[in-house]
C-alpha positions as CSV (number, residue, x, y, z in Angstrom):
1,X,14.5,34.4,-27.3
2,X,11.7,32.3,-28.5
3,X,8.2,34.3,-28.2
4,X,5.5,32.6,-25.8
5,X,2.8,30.0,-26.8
6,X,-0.8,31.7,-27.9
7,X,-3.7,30.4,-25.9
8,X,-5.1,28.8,-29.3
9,X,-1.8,27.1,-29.8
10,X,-1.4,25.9,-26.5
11,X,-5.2,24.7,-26.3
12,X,-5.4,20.9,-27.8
13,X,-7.3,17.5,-27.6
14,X,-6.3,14.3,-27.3
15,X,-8.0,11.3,-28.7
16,X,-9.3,10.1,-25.1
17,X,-10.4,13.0,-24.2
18,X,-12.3,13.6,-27.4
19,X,-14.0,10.2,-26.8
20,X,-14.8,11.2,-23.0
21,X,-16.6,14.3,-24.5
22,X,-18.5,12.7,-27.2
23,X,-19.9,10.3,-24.5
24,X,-20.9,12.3,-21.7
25,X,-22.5,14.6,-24.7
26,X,-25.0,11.9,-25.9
27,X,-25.5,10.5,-22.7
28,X,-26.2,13.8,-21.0
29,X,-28.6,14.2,-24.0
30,X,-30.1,11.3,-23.4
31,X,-30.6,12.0,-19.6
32,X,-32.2,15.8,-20.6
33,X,-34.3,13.8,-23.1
34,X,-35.9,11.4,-20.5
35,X,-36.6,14.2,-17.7
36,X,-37.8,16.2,-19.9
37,X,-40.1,13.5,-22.1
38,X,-41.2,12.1,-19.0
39,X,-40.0,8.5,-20.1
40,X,-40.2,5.7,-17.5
41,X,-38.7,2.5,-17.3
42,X,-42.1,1.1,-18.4
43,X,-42.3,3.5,-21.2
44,X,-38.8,3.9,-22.4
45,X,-38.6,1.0,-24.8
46,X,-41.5,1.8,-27.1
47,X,-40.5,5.5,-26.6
48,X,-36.8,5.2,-27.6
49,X,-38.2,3.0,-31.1
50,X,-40.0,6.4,-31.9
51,X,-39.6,9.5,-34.0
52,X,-40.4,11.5,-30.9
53,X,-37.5,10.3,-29.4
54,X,-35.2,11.3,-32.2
55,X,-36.8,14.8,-31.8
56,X,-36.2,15.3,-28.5
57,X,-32.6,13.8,-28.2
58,X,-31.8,16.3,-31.0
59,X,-32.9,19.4,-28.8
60,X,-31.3,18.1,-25.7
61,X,-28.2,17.5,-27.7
62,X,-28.6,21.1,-28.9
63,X,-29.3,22.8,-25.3
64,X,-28.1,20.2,-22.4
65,X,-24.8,19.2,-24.8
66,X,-24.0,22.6,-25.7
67,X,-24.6,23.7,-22.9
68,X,-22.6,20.8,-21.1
69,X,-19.6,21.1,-23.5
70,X,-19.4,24.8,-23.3
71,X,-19.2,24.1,-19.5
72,X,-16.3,22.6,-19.8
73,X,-14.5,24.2,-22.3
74,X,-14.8,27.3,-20.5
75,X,-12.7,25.3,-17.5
76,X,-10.3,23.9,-19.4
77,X,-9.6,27.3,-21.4
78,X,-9.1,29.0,-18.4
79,X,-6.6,26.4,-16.9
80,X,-4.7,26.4,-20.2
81,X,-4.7,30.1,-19.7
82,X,-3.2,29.8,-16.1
83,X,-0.2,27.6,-17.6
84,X,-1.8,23.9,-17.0
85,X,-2.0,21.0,-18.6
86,X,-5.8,20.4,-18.7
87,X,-8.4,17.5,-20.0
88,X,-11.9,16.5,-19.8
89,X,-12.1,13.1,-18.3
90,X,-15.7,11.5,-17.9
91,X,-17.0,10.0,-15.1
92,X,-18.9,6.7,-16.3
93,X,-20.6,6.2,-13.1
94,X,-21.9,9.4,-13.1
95,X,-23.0,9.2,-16.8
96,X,-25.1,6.0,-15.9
97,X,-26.3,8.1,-13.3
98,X,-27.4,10.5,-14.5
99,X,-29.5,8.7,-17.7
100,X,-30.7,6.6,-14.7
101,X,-32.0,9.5,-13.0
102,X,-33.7,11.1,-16.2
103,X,-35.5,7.7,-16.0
104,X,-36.6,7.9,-11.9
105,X,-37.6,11.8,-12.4
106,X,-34.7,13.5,-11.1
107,X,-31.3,15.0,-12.5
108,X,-27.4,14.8,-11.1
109,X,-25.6,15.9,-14.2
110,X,-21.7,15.8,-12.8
111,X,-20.6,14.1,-15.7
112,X,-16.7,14.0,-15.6
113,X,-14.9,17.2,-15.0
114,X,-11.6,18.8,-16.2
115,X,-8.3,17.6,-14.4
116,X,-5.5,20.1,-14.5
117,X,-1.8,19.8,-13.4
118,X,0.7,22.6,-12.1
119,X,0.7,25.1,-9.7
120,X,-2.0,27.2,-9.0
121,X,-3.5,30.2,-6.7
122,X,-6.6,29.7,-4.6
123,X,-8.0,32.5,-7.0
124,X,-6.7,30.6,-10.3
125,X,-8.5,27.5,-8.9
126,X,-11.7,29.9,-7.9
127,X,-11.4,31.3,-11.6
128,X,-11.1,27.6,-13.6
129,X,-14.6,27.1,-11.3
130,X,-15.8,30.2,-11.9
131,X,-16.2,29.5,-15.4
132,X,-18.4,27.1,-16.2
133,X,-20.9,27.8,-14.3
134,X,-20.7,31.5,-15.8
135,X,-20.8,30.4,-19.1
136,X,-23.9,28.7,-18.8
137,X,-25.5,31.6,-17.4
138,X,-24.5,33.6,-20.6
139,X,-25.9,30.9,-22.6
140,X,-29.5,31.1,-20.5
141,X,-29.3,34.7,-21.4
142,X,-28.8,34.0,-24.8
143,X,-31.7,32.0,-25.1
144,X,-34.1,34.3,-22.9
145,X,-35.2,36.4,-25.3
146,X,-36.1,33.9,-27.9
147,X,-37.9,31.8,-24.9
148,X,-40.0,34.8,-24.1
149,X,-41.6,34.5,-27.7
150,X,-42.3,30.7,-26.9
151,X,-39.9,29.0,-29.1
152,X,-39.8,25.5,-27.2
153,X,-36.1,24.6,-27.9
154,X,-35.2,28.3,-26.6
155,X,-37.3,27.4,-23.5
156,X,-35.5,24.4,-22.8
157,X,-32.2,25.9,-23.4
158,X,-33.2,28.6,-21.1
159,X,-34.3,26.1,-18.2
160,X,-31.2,23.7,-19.1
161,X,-28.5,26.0,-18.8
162,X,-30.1,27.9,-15.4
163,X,-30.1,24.1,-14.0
164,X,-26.5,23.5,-14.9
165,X,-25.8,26.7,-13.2
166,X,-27.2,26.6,-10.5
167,X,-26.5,22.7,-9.8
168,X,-22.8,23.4,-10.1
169,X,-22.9,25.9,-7.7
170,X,-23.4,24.0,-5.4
171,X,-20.9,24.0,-2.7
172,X,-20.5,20.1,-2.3
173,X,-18.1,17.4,-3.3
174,X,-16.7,18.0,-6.8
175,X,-18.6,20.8,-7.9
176,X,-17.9,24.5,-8.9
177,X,-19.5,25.7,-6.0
178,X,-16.9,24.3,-3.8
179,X,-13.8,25.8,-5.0
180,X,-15.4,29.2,-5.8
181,X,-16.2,29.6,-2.1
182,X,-12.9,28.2,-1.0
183,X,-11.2,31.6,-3.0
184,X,-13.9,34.0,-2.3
185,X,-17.1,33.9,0.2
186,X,-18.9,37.4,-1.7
187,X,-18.0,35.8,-5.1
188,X,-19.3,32.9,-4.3
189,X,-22.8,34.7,-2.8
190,X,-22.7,37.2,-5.5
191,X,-23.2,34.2,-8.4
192,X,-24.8,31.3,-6.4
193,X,-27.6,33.2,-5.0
194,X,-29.0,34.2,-8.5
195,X,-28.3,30.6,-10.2
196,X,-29.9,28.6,-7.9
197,X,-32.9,31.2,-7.2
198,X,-32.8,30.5,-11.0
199,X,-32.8,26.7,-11.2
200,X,-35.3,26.7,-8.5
201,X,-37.4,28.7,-10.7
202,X,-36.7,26.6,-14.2
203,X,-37.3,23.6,-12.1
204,X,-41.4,24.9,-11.5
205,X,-41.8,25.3,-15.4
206,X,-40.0,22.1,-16.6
């Protein structure tokens, strides 16, 4: 009798979706970078010929990315733990979008998402949700205490990773929020309420 796959065995990328990942990181990067720079469409091309620029797209690469790819790790470890077959597959449209928005003031940061096959339990679905959004908030906490002694790219991983939270949470269209309240209304209340109190919050101070 042959002895079942481990989790790390069983957990593996393909080329596409390596690709998809590597995209929506830079351009999710350079979406954070815009907000946060306050880059316009008047300003953006003597902006993105600068130093500054390549200081600031490192950070966001650093604290958006990480924070984005973590995001979706966490879903797709979770799936492959529930048996499926799981990928991250970007969304261009909402890629555009979002790099687009960084330009007009505002973020929508739904870059792609993981797609999963086989059968699962409303509470397996809940959980694969669950996850992200969870994992971001571990990261904010992570970064907390170095953003209380006012190192910048601690603050903006603090603020980032409260915003991908609580945006997720979200009970609408293809987000977290949606499945987690589908499985369960108090888990749902017990981790939205705090994340997008949060985000509200990071969103005063960005």
């Amino acid at each position: 009798m042959s002895r079942p796959q481990s989790l790390a065995s069983r957990l593996t990328f393909g080329t596409e979706e390596l690709k998809d990942l590597l995209l929506a990181w830079v351009a999710l990067g350079v979406a954070f970078t815009f907000f946060y720079e306050r880059v316009t469409a008047t300003s953006i091309a003597a902006f993105v010929g600068s130093q500054a620029f390549l200081v600031a797209l490192a950070a966001s690469l650093l604290t958006a990315g990480i924070g984005f790819l973590l995001h979706e790790l966490a879903h797709k470890v979770v799936a492959v733990h529930y048996g499926q077959i799981a990928a991250f597959r970007a969304d261009y449209g909402m890629l555009a979008l979002a790099v687009l928005g960084g330009l007009a003031g505002f973020l929508f940061a739904a870059p792609g998402a993981v797609v999963h096959r086989g059968r699962l339990t409303e509470r397996q679905n809940g959980l694969i949700a669950l996850a992200g959004p969870v994992t971001n908030l571990v990261l904010a906490v992570i970064f907390a205490p170095l953003a209380v002694l006012g190192i910048d790219l601690a603050w903006r991983g603090l603020s980032i990773n409260l915003l991908l939270a609580g945006f997720n949470m979200l009970p609408v269209g293809p987000l977290d929020g949606k499945s987690v309240l589908s499985w369960s209304k108090l888990v749902y209340v017990l981790v939205a309420a705090p994340s997008v109190l949060l985000a509200a919050a990071a969103l005063l101070y960005v």
